[in-house]
C-alpha positions, 0 to 999 in steps of 0.5 A: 370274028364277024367284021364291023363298019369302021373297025379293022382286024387285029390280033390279041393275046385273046385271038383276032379282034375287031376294033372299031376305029374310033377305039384307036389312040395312035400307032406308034413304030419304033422297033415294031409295031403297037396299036394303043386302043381303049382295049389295050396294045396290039402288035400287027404285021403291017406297017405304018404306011399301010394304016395311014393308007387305009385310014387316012379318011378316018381323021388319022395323019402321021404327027412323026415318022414313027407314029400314026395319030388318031386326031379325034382322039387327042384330047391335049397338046403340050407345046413345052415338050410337043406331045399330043395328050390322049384321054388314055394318059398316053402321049405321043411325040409331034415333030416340028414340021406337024406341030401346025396340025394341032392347031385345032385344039387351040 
């Protein structure tokens, strides 16, 4: 497993795996981790926090308390239900403090 630039390690149904960072859809937390990348979901043993830490100058920022958005990934916002669109068709909640943080796509 040879590390990339701009990629983190991350454990699959194929063994370890790097996955470049702009791969990432969003981390989400509810009963346990998931990774949504372009290569499928990833479940690791950190938390939430830990990636907001390390990506944070990656354009990455917490839309909720349970997940964690990779804003150059979003492709949409729906602000009927207030979700963030992905290109992946996968969507993810904004809380209402965090909806201003998608005024970019505006």
């Amino acid at each position: 497993m040879e590390p990339q630039k701009h990629a983190i390690p991350l454990i699959g149904r194929d063994g370890p795996q790097w996955i470049p960072i702009e791969d990432i859809f969003f981390f989400s937390c509810n009963s346990r981790m998931v990774v949504h990348t372009t290569q499928g979901l990833f479940s690791p043993p950190v938390t939430l926090n830990d990636f907001h830490t390390l990506l944070q100058e990656h354009r990455f920022d917490k839309l909720d308390k349970s997940n964690l958005v990779n804003l150059s990934n979003v492709v949409d916002y729906n602000e009927r239900v207030y979700h963030a669109l992905f290109s992946n068709g996968e969507s993810c909640y904004v809380s209402r403090r965090n909806r201003t943080k998608m005024d970019f796509l505006k």
